[in-house]
Every structure is written in structure tokens, then in C-alpha cells.
C-alpha positions in Angstrom: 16.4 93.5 110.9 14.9 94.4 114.7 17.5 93.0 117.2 15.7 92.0 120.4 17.7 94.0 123.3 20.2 92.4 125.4 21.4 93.1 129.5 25.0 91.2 130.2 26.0 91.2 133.8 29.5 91.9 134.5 31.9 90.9 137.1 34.3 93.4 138.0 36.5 91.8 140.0 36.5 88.0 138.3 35.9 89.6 134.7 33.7 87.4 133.7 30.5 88.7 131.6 26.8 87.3 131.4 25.3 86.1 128.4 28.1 86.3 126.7 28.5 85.1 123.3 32.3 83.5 122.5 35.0 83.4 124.9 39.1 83.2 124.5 42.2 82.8 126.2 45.6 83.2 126.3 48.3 81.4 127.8 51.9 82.6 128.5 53.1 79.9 125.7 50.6 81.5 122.8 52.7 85.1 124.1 56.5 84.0 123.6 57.1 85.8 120.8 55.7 89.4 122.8 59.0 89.8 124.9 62.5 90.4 124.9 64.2 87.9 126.8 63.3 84.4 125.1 65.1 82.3 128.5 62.8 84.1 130.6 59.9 83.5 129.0 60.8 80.1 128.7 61.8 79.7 132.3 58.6 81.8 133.2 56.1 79.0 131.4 57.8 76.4 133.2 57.7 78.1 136.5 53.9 78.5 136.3 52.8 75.8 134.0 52.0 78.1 131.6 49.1 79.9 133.0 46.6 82.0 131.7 47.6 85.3 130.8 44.0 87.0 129.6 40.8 86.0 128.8 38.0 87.6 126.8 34.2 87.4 126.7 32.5 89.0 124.1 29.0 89.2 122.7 28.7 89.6 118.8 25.7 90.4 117.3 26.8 89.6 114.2 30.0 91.2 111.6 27.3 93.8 109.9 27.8 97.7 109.6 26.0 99.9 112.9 26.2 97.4 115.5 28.6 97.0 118.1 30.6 94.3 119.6 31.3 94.3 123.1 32.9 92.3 126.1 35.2 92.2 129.1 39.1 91.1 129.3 41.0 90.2 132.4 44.5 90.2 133.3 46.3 88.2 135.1 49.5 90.4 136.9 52.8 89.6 135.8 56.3 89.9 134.3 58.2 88.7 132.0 61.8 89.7 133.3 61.3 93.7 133.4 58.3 93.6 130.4 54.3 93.9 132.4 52.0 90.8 130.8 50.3 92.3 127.8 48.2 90.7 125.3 49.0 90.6 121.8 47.7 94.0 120.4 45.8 95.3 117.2 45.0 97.4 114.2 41.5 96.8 113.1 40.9 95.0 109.8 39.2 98.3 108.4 41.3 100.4 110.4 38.9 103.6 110.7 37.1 102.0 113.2 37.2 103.5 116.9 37.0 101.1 120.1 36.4 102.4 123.7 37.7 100.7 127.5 36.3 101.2 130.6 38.1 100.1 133.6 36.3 97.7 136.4 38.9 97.0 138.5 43.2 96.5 138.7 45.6 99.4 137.5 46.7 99.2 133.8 47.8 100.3 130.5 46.3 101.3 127.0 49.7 101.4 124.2 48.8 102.8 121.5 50.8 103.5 118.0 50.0 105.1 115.2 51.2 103.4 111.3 54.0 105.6 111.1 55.6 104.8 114.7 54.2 107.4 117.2 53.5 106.1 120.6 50.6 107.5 123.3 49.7 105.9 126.9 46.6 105.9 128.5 46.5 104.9 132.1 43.5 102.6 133.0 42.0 102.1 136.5 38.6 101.6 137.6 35.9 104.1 136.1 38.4 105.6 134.0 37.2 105.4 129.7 40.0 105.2 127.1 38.8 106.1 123.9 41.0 104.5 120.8 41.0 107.0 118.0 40.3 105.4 114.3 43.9 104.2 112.8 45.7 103.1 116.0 47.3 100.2 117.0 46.1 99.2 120.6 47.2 96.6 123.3 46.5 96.5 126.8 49.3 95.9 129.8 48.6 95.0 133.3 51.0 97.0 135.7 49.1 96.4 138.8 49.5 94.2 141.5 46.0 92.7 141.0 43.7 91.3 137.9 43.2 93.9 135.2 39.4 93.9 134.1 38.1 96.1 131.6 34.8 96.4 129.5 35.6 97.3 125.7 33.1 97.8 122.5 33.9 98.3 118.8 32.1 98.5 115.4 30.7 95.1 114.7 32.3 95.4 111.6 36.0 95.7 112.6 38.0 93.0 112.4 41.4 92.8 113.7 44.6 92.6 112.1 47.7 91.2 113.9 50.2 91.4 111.3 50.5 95.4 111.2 52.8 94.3 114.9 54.4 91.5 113.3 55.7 93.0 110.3 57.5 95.8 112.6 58.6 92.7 114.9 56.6 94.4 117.7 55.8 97.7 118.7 58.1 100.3 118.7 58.4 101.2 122.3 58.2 98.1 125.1 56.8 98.7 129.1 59.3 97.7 131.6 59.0 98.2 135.2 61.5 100.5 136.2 61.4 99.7 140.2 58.4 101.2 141.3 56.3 102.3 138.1 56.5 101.5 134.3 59.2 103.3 131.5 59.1 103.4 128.3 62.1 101.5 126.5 63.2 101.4 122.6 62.2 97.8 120.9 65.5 97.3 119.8 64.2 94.5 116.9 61.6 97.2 116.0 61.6 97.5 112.1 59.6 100.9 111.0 56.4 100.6 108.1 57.5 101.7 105.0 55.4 104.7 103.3 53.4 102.4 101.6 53.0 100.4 104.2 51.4 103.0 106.3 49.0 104.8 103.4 47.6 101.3 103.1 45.7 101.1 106.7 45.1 105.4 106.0 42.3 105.1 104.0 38.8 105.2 104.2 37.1 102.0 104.5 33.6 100.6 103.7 
């Protein structure tokens, strides 16, 4: 079927995207589960009356093969005790499938993890493009001072899978702030994938 072109207007410093087809947020109360110290997260929601932590606008042309989804996410800035706010993070559903970000505005982080536990870091500031290979976990983290805003687009045809984090109770390395930058810390609760966990997303997909 001929699609009829489309021009989406984006707001670099509010985030927000034109014409856009779905929208969702999350709030620091969806995210408890993310960090370390449960009584500060607690005590955080409270503090703030559980505020928005990111929101996403996306325009989906549909869940078919060769087209592409695409949309903007912004970050508030924030802490959870010493963890950066991050959003929930994801394999895709067929996992082969690549995803770029381009940064607009704010100072952030792509974490990345392969199925078998290896970790990568892409820094993310304005006019800088992380590519997302096929097969790796992604989540974003905003370390900056200011709103994170990025543009992203993915396969049409992706999906995203959630669990692949769960299952491992998180990923296996957490951000801290480590005074005036970010460190990488062990996830003490992190449980590895089995073999057969990880030759189950390293496949080829239709």
C-alpha cells in the first residue's frame, strides 16, 4: 500500500513532537521497582508527588515489515539516592531489530547489554546519533542537569520485550553519580540468563 508522506515538527527543548500518533508517560511510582534503595524511592514519590519521569510521542504507521516507527522522549533530571532517572529499558520483541537516537537537547546516557551480560555506554548530547546494534538491551538515563530530549526510530515491526530485564532483576551494571559524573556499579540482585535463555533472543527472526 502507498503511504502518503508525513513532516512531524519537533521541539527540542519541550520534547514534544507534531502530528504525532500515540503518546505515554511515566511517573516515578510506575519506576519503583528500577532502583536500589526502595525508602528512597518511596520518600522521593512523596517528596515530588510522584512526577513525571518521561514521556514519549511516537507516530506508528502501522506493526508491518519495512516501515519505521519513530518519535521523541524527554527526561525529566533526577535521582533516586545515587541512581540518574532512567526509563524502564528493552530488548525488542524480534530482537534483530536495530533502533537509532539522536540527541536534541540535555546531556544523557544510552546502557546497553547484550543477552549474555556484557555492558556498553554511549554518551548522548545534542546532535550526537547512537546507533543500537540488533540483539541489545537498551535504556536511556538522564545525567544532566536539564530535560533529556531525544528523537529515536525502529523497525515498525519490533516490539518490545520488558521481561528479558526482569527475569535478571535488572540490568547487570546500575549508573550512580559518583560526585561529579556517572560510575558504573555491580547490580548486586542481578541474576545472569541461562544459555538457553540467551540462544532464545539469538536467532533470526521473521
Amino acid at each position: 500500500m502507498l503511504r502518503e508522506p508525513v513532516a512531524c515538527i519537533v521541539d527540542p527543548h519541550a520534547g514534544g513532537m507534531s502530528g504525532h500518533t500515540g503518546r505515554y508517560e511515566k511517573r516515578l511510582s510506575d519506576l519503583g521497582e528500577l532502583y536500589a534503595n526502595v525508602q528512597a524511592h518511596a520518600a522521593l514519590v512523596a517528596q515530588l508527588g510522584d512526577a513525571v519521569v518521561y514521556a514519549v510521542e511516537d507516530f506508528r504507521p502501522g506493526s508491518h515489515g519495512g516501515d519505521l516507527n519513530f518519535g521523541t522522549t524527554r527526561m525529566s533530571p533526577g535521582r533516586v539516592d545515587q541512581e540518574f532517572f532512567l526509563t524502564r529499558g528493552h530488548i525488542h520483541a524480534k530482537a534483530d531489530r536495530p533502533e537509532i537516537y539522536y540527541g536534541q537537547s540535555g546531556h544523557g546516557l544510552l546502557q546497553m547489554e547484550s543477552p549474555d551480560g556484557q555492558t556498553r555506554i554511549v554518551e548522548i548530547t545534542p546532535q550526537t546519533i547512537c546507533y543500537v546494534p540488533p540483539f541489545w538491551i537498551h535504556r536511556s538515563i538522564n545525567i544532566g542537569r536539564t530535560d533529556l530530549v531525544m528523537v529515536f526510530a525502529y523497525p515498525s515491526d519490533s516490539g518490545q520485550d520488558y521481561r528479558i530485564i526482569e527475569m535478571s532483576n535488572g540490568m547487570r551494571n546500575r549508573v550512580v553519580s559518583d560526585g561529579d559524573g556517572w560510575k558504573l556499579v555491580d547490580n548486586t540482585s542481578y541474576k545472569p540468563r541461562t544459555a538457553e535463555d540467551v540462544a532464545a533472543f539469538m536467532k533470526d527472526y521473521v
